[in-house]
N, C-alpha and C positions, 0 to 999 in steps of 0.2 A: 605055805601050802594049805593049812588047816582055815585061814582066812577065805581063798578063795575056796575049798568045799562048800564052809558056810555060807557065803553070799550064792555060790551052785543052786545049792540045797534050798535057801530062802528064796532063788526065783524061781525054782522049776515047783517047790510049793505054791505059791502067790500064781505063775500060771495054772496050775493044775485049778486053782479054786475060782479058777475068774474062767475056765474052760467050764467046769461044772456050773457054775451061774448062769453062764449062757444059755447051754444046755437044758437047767433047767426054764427057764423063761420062754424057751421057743417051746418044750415041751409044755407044757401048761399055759400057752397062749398060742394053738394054731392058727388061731383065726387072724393071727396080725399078717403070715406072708398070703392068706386066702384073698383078705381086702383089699389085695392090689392086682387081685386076678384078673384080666379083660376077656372077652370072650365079643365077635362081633356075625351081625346077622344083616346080609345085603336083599335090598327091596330092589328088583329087576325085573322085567317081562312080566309083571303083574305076579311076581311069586316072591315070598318069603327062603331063603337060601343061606344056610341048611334050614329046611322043614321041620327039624328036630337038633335042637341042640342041648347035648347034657353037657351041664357045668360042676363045681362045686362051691357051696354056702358061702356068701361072700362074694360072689363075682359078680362085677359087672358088665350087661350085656348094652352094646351098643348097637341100634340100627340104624343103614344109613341108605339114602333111598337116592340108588343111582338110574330109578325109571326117565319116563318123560312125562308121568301122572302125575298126581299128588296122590301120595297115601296119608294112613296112621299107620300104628301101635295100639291096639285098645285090649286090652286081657277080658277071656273070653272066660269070665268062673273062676272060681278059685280063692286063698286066701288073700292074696297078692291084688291089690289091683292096684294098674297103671294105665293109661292113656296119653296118647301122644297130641299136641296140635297136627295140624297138616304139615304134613312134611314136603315140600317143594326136592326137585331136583338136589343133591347135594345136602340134604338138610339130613341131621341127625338127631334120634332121641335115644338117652338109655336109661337105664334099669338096675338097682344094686337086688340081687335076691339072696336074701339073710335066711328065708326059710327053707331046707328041704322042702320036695314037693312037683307035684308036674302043672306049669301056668301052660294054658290054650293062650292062645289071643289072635284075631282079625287085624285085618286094615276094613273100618267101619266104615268107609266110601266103597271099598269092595268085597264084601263081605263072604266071598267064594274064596281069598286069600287067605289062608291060615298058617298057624305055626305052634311050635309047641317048647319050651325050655324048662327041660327033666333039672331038677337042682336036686346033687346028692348031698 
């Protein structure tokens, strides 16, 4: 009986230490489940959809343009800049944004399209 105690006692220590590692590693590295965040923005009827998307630090935003036009992606100011080729029917371009911050951006063929992605 005192054998198994010990071997009890030796796994539920050896869990406990490999739970606090874990623990702490996701605490002190948030940014590893943020990096796999998606987040996506649709090009329709000549409009950017949702007009504003707030994300968080790390995500990437994909847009993908189910018009009959062609658009872009072109960031309108900011720290951030991106730009898209033309985008055809079906055609997709995205975006990782690492900094807090609010990016504008146009479609640079129509430039009355706009959009905005708040990154907390």
């Amino acid at each position: 009986m005192t054998v198994y105690r010990k071997h009890l006692a030796t796994t539920l220590l050896f869990a406990t230490i490999l739970a606090a590692l874990l623990c702490g590693v996701l605490y002190l590295r948030p940014g590893l489940a943020a990096s796999d965040a998606k987040a996506a923005v649709t090009i329709d009827n000549y409009a950017f959809g949702p007009g504003t998307l707030t994300v968080k630090r790390g995500t990437t935003v994909t847009w993908t343009n189910k018009d009959d036009d062609v658009h872009t992606v072109k960031s309108d100011g900011g720290s951030q800049t991106f730009k898209s080729s033309a985008l055809d029917t079906g055609d997709s371009f995205s975006v990782t944004f690492d900094k807090a911050g609010t990016y504008q951006y146009i479609c640079s063929i129509h430039p009355h399209m706009q959009g905005k992605i708040v990154v907390q």
